[in-house]
KOLVEXLO-120550 format. One line per 2 residues: number of its first residue (from 1); their letters; for each residue x, y, z of N, C-alpha, C. Coordinates in nm, 3 decimals, decimal comma, always signed. Layout:
<rs>
NUM = a = X/Y/Z/X/Y/Z/X/Y/Z ~ ... $
</rs>
This chain:
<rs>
1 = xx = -8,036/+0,822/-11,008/-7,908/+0,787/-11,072/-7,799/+0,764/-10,968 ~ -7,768/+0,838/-10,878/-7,714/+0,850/-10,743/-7,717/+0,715/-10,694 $
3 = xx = -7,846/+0,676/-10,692/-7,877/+0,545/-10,576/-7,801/+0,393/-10,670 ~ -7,834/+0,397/-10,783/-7,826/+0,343/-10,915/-7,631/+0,276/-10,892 $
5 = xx = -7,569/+0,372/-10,910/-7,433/+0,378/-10,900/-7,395/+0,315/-10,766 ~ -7,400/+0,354/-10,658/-7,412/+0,313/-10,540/-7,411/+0,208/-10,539 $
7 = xx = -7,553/+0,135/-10,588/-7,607/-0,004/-10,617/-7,491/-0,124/-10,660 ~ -7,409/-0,065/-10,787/-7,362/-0,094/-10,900/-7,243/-0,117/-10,821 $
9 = xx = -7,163/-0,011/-10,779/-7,059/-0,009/-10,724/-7,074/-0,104/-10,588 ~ -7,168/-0,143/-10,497/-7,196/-0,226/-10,384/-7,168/-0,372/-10,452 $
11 = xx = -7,248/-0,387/-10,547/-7,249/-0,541/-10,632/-7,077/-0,584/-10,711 ~ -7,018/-0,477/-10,771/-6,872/-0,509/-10,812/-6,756/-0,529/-10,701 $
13 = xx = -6,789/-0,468/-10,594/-6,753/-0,468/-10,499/-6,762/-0,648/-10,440 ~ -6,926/-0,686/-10,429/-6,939/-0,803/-10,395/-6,864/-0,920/-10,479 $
15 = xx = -6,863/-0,861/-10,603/-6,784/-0,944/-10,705/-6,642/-1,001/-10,682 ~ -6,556/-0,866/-10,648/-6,469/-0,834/-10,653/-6,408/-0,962/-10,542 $
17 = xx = -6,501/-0,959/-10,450/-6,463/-1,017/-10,281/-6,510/-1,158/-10,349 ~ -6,608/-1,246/-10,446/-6,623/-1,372/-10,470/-6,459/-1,404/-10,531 $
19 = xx = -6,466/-1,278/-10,608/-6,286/-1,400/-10,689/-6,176/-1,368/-10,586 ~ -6,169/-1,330/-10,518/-6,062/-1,299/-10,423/-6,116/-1,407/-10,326 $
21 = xx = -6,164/-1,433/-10,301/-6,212/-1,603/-10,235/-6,187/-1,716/-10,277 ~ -6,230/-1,715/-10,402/-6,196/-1,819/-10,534/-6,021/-1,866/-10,566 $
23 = xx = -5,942/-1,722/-10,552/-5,831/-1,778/-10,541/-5,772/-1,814/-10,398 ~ -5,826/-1,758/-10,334/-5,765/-1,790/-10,180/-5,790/-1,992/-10,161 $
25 = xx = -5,925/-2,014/-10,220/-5,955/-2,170/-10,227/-5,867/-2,241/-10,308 ~ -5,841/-2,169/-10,412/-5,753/-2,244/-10,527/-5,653/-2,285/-10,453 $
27 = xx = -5,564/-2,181/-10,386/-5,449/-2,167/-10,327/-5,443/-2,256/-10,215 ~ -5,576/-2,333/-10,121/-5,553/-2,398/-10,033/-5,581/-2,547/-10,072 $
29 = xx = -5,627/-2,596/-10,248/-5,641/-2,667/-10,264/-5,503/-2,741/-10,325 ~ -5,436/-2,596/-10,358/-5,267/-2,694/-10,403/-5,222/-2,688/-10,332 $
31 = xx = -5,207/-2,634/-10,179/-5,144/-2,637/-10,090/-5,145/-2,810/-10,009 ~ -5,310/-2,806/-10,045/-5,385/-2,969/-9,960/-5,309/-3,047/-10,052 $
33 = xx = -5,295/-3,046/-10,179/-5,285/-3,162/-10,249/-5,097/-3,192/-10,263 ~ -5,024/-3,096/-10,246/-4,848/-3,099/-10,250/-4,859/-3,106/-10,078 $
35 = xx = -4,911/-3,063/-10,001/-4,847/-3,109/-9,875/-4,869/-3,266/-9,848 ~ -4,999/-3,342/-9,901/-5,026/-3,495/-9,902/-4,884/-3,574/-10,036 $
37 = xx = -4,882/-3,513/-10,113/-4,767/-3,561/-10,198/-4,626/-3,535/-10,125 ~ -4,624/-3,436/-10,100/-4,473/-3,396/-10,020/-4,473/-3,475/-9,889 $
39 = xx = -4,558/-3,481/-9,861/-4,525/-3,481/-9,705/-4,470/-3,386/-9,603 ~ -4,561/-3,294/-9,653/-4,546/-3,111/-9,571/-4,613/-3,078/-9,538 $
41 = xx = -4,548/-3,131/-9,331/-4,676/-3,098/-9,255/-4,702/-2,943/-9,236 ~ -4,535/-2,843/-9,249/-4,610/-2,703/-9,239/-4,703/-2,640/-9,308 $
43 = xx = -4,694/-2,746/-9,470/-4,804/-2,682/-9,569/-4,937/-2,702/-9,560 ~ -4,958/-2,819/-9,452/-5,046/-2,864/-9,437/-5,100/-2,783/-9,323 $
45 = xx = -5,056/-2,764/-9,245/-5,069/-2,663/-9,139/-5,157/-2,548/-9,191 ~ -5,051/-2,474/-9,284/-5,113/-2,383/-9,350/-5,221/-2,390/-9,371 $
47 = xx = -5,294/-2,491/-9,451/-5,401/-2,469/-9,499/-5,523/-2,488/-9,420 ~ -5,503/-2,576/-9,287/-5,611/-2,587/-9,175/-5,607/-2,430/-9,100 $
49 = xx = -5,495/-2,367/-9,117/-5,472/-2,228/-9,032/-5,593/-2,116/-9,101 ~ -5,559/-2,127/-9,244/-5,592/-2,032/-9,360/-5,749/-2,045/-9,357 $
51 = xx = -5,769/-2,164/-9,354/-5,907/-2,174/-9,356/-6,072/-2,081/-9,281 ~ -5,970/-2,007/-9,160/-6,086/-1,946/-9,116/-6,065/-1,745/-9,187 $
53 = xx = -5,975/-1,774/-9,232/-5,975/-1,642/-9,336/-6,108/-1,648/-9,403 ~ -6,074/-1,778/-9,484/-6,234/-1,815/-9,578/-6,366/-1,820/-9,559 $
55 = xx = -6,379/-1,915/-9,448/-6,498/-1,884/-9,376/-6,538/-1,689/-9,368 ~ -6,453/-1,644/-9,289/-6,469/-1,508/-9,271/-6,537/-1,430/-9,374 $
57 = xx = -6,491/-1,511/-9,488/-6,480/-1,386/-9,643/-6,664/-1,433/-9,675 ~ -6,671/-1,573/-9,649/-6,789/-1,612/-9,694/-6,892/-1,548/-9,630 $
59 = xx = -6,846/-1,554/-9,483/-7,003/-1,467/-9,400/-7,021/-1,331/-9,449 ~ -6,889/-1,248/-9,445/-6,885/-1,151/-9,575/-6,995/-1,101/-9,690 $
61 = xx = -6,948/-1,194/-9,728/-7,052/-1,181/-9,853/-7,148/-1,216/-9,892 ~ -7,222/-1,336/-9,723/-7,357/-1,352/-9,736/-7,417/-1,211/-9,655 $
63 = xx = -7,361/-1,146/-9,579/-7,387/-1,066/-9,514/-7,402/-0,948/-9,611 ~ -7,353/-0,913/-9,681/-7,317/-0,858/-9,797/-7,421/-0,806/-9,913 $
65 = xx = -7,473/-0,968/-9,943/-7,525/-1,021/-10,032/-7,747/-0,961/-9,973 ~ -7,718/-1,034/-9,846/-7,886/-1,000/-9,770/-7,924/-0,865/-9,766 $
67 = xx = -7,798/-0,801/-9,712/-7,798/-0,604/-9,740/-7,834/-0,542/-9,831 ~ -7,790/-0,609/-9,982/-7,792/-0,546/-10,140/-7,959/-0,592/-10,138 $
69 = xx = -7,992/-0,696/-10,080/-8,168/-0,719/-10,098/-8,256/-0,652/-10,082 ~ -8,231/-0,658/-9,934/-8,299/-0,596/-9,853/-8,361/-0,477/-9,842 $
71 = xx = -8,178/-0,366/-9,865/-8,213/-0,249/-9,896/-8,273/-0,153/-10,051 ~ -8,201/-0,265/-10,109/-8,202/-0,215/-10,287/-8,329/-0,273/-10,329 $
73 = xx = -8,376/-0,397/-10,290/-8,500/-0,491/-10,388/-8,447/-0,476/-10,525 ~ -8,345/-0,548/-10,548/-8,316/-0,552/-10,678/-8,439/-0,686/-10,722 $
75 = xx = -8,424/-0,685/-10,895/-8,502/-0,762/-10,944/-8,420/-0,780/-11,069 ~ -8,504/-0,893/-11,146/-8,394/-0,944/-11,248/-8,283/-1,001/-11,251 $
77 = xx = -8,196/-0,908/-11,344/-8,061/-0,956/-11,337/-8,007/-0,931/-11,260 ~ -8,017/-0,794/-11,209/-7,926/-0,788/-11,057/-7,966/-0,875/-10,935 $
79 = xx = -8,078/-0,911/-10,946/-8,102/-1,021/-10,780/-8,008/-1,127/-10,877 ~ -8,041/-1,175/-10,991/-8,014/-1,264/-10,979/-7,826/-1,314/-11,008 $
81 = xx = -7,739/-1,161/-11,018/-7,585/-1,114/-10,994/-7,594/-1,165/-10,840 ~ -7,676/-1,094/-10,773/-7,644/-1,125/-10,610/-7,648/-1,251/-10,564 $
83 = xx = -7,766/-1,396/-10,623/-7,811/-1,494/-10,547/-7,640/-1,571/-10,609 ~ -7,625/-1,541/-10,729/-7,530/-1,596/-10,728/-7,421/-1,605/-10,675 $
85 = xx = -7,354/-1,483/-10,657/-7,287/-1,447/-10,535/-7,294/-1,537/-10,395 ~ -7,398/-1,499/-10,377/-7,424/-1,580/-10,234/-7,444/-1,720/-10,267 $
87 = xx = -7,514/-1,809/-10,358/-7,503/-1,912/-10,363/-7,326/-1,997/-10,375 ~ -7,260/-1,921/-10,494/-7,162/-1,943/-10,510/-7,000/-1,920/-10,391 $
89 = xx = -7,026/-1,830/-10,354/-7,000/-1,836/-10,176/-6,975/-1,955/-10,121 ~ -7,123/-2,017/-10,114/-7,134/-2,084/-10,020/-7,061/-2,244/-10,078 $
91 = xx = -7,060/-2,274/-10,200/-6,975/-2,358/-10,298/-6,839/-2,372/-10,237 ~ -6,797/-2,239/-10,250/-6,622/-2,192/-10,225/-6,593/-2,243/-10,106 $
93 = xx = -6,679/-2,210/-10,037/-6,646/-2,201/-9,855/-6,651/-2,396/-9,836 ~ -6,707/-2,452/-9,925/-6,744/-2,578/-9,889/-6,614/-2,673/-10,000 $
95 = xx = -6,569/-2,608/-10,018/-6,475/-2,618/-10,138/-6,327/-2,629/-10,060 ~ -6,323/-2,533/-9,937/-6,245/-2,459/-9,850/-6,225/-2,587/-9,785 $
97 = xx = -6,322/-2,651/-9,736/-6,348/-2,715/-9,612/-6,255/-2,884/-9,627 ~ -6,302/-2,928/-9,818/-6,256/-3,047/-9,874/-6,101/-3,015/-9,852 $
99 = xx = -6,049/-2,927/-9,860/-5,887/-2,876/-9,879/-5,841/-2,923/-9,720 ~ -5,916/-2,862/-9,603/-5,852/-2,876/-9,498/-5,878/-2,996/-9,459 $
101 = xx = -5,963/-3,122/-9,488/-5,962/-3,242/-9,502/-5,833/-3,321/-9,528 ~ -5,833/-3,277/-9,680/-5,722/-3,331/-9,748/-5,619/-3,303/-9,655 $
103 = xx = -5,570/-3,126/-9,594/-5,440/-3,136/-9,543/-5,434/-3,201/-9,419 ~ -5,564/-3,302/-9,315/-5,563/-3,304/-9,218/-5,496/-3,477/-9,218 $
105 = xx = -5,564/-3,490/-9,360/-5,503/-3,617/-9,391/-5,340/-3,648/-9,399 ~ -5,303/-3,529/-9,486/-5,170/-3,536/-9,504/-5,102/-3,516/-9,353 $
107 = xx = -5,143/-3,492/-9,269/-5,084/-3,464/-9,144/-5,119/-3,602/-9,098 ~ -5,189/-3,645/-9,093/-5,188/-3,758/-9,014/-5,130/-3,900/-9,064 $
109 = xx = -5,084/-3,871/-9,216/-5,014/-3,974/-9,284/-4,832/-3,966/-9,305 ~ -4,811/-3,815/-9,264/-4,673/-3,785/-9,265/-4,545/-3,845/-9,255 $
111 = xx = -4,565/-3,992/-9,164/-4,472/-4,040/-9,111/-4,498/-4,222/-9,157 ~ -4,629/-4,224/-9,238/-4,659/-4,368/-9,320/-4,540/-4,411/-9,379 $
113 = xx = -4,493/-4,530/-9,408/-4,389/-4,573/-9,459/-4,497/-4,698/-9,533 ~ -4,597/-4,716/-9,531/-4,692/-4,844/-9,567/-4,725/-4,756/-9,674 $
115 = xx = -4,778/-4,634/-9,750/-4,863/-4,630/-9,812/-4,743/-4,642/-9,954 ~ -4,809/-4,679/-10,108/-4,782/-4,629/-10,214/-4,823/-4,540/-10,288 $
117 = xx = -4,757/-4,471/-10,354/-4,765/-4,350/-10,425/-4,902/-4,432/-10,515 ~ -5,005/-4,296/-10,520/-5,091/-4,344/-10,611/-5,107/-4,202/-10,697 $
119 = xx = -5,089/-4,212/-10,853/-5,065/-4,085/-10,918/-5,183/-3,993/-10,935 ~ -5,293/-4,079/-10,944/-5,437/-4,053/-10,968/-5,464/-3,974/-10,877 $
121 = xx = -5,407/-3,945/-10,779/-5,460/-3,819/-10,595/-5,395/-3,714/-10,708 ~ -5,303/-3,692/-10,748/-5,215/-3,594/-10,755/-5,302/-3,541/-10,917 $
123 = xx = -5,348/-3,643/-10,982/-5,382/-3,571/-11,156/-5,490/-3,508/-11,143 ~ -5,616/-3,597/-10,981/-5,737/-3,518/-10,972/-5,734/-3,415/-10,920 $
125 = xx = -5,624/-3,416/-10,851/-5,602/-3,277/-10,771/-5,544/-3,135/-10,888 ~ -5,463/-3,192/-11,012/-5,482/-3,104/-11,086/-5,593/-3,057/-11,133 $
127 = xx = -5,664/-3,156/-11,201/-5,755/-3,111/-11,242/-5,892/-3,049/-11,191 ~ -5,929/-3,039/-11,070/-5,975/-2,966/-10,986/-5,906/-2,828/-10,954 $
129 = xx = -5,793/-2,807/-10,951/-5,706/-2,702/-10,967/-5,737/-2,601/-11,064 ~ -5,766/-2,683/-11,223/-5,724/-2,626/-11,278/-5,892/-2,581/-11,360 $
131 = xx = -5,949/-2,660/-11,278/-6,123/-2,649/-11,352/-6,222/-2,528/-11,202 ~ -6,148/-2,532/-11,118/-6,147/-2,394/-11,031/-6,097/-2,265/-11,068 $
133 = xx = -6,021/-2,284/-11,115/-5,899/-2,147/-11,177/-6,008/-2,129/-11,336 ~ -6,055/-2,209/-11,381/-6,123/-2,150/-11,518/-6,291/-2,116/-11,507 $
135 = xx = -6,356/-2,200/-11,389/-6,484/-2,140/-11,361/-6,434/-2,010/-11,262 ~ -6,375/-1,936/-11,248/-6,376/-1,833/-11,169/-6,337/-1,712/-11,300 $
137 = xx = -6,239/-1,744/-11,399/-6,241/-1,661/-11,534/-6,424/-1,616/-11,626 ~ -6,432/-1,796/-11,599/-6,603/-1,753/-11,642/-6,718/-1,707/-11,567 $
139 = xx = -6,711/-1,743/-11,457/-6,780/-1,631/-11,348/-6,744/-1,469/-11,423 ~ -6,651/-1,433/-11,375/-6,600/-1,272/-11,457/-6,638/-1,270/-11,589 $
141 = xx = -6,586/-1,369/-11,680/-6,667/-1,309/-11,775/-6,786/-1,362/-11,866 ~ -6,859/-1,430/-11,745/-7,003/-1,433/-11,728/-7,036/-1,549/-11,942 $
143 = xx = -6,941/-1,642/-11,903/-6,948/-1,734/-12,006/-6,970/-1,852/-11,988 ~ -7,104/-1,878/-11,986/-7,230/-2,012/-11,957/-7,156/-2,084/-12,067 $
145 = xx = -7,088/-2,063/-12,162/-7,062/-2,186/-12,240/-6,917/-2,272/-12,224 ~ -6,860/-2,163/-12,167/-6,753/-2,257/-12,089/-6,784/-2,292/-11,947 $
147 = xx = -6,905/-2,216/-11,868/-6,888/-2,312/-11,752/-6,965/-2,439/-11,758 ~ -7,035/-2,448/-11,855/-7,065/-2,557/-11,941/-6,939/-2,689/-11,888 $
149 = xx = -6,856/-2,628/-12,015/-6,762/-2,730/-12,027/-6,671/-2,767/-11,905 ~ -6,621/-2,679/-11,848/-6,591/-2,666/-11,697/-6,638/-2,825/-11,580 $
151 = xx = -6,788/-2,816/-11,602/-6,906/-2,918/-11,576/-6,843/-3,040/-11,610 ~ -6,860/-3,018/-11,760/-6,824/-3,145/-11,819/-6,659/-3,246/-11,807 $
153 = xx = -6,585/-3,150/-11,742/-6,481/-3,202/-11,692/-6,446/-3,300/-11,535 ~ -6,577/-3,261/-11,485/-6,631/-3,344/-11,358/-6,578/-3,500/-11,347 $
155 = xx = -6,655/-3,512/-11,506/-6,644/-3,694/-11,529/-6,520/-3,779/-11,518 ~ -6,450/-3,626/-11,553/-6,274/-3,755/-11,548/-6,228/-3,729/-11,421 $
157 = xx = -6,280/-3,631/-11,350/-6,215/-3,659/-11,197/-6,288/-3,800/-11,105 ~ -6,439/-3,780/-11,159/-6,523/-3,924/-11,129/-6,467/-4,096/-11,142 $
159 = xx = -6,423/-4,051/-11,296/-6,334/-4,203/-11,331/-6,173/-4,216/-11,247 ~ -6,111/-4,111/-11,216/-6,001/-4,064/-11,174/-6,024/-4,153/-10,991 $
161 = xx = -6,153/-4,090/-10,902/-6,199/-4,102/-10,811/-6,215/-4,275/-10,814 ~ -6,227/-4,328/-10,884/-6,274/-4,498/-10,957/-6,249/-4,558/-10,913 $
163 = xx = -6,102/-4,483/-11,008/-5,963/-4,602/-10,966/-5,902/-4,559/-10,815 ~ -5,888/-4,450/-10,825/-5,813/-4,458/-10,678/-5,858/-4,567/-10,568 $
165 = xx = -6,015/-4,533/-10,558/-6,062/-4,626/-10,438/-6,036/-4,782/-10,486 ~ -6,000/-4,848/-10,619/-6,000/-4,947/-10,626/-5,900/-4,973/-10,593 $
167 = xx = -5,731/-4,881/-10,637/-5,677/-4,909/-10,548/-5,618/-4,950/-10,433 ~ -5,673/-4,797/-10,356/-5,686/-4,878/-10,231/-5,734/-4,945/-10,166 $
169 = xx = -5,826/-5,023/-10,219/-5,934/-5,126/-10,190/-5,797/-5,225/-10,192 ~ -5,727/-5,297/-10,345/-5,657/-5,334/-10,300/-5,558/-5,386/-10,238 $
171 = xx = -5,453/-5,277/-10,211/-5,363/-5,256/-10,129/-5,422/-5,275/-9,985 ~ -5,543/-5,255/-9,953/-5,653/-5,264/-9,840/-5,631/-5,438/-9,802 $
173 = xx = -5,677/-5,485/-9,911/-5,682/-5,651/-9,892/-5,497/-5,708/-9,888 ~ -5,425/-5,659/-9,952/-5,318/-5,721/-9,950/-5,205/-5,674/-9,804 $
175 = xx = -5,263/-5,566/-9,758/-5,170/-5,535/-9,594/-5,277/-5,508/-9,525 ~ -5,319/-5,563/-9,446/-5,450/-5,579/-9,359/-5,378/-5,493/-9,221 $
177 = xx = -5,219/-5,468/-9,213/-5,188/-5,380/-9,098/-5,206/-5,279/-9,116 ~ -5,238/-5,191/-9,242/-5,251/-5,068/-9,231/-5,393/-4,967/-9,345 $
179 = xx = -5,489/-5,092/-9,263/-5,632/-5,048/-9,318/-5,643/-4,881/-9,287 ~ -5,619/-4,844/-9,176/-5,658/-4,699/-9,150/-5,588/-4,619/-9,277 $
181 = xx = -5,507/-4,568/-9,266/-5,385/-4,556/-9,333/-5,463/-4,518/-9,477 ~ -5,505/-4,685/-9,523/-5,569/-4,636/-9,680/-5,701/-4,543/-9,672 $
183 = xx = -5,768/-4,558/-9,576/-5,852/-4,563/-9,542/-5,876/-4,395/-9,568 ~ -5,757/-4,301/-9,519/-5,749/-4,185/-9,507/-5,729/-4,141/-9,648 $
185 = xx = -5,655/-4,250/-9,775/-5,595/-4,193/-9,868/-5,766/-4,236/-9,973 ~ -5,855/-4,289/-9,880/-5,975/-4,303/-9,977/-6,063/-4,182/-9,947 $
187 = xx = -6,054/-4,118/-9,836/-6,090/-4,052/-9,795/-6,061/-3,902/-9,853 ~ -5,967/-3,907/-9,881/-5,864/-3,792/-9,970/-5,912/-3,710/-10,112 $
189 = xx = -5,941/-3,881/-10,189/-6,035/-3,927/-10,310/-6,153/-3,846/-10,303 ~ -6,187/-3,864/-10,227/-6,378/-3,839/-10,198/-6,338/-3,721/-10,198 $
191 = xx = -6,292/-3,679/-10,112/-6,284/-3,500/-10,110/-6,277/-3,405/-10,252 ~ -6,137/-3,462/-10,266/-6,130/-3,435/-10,430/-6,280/-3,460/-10,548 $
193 = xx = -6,313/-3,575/-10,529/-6,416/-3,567/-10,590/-6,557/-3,496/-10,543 ~ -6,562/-3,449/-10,424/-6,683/-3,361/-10,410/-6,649/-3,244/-10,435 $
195 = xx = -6,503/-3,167/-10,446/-6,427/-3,114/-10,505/-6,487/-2,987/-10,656 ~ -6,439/-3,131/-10,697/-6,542/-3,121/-10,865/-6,688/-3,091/-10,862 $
197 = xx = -6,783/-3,181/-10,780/-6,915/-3,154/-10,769/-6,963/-3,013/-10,721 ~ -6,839/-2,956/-10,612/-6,904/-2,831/-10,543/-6,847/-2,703/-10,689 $
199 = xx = -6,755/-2,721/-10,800/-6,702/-2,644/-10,867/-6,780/-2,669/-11,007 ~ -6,870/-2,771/-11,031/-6,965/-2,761/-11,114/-7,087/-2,732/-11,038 $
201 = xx = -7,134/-2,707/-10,912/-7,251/-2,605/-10,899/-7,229/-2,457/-10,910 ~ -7,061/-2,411/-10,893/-7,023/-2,272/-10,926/-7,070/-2,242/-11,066 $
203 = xx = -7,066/-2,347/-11,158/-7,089/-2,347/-11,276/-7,223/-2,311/-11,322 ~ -7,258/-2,441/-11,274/-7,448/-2,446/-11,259/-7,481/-2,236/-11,257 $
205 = xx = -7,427/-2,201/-11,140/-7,476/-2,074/-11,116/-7,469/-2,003/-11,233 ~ -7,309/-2,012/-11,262/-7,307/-1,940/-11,365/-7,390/-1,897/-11,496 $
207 = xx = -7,475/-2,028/-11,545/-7,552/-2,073/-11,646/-7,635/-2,014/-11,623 ~ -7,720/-1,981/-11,456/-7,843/-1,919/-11,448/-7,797/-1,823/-11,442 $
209 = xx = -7,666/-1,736/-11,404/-7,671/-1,567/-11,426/-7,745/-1,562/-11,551 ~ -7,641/-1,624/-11,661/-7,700/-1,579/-11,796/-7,880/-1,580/-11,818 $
211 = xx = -7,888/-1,722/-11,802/-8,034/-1,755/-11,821/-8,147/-1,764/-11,770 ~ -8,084/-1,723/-11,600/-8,190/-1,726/-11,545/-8,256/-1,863/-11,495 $
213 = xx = -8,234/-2,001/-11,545/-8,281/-2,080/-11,539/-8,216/-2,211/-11,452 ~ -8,263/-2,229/-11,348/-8,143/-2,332/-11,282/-8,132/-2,486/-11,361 $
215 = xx = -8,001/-2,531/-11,432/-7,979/-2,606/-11,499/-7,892/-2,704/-11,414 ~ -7,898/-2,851/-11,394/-7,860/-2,908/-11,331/-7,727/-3,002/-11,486 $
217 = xx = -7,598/-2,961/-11,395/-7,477/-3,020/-11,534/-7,413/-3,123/-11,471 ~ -7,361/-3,144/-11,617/-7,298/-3,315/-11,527/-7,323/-3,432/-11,463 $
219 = x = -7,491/-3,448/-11,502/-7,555/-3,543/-11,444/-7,481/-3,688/-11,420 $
</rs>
């Protein structure tokens, strides 16, 4: 019973450290997406700075995660509390990475006077915001049917992702002086949209806590 608790308390613990990650990402993904709208290179700063916090948290909890194995041999549901953990980790951390993209962009576009506002960076960036902030509620409370839907919200950042690049495709053809330029704000796009992809495999996980079964969403 002793060992049992221990166990229990090691794994909530591990828990505890995934959503405290989860928001630290959230937090560097509105940071990426208002410092490219603002044009705030300290915010942008920020978030290339912040970034090795994250990393940190992730080795963390793969480190974390191999220990609870190793030593415990859990089976079942608890290995399969832990793989998620560690799989989902590794989501976040890659999640982390699209953010300091985005802000590296916004730093290097700071002083553009060529580009136009395109609204579509800013709605996918909500909605990645805001479909991160609700698969991390259902992670906790372990609800496959909203990270379901979560998934299913992918598609409009996809169509969202569409237009942008057609956009700047072209604005691309019509000022041929400042191909780079778009080039970065297509680049921006993509991020955002792998964004979504890395926050519907958080999902994915989620589905197999419950079921056990790896389900591929959002095809």
């Amino acid at each position: 019973m002793v060992a049992r608790k221990i166990f229990t308390e090691q794994l909530n613990e591990l828990h505890q450290h995934l959503l405290e990650m989860g928001m630290l990402v959230n937090e560097a993904i509105f940071k990426a997406v208002k410092s490219l709208s603002e044009r705030d290179l300290e915010l942008a700063n920020q978030v290339v700075a912040e970034d090795k916090a994250i990393n940190n948290m992730e080795l963390s909890l793969e480190q974390g995660s191999f220990e609870l194995i190793a030593l415990q041999q859990p089976v079942g549901t608890d290995l399969r509390k832990i793989v998620t953990v560690l799989k989902a980790s590794s989501d976040l951390e890659r999640i982390a990475d699209h953010a300091v993209s985005i802000a590296k962009a916004a730093i290097l576009l700071k002083d553009s006077k060529a580009l136009k506002p395109i609204p579509e960076i800013a709605e996918m960036g909500e909605i990645v915001k805001s479909m991160l902030h609700d698969v991390l509620n259902a992670y906790l409370a372990g609800d496959a049917v909203a990270a379901r839907e979560i998934a299913a919200r992918d598609n409009e950042v996809d169509k969202l992702h569409g237009i942008v690049s057609r956009k700047c495709i072209e604005q691309m053809q019509v000022d041929t002086e400042h191909l780079e330029e778009f080039s970065h704000l297509l680049l921006v796009a993509q991020n955002l949209e792998r964004i979504g992809d890395y926050i519907t495999n958080v999902s994915e996980w989620i589905v197999y806590l419950e079921s056990g079964e790896i389900e591929e969403l959002n095809l």
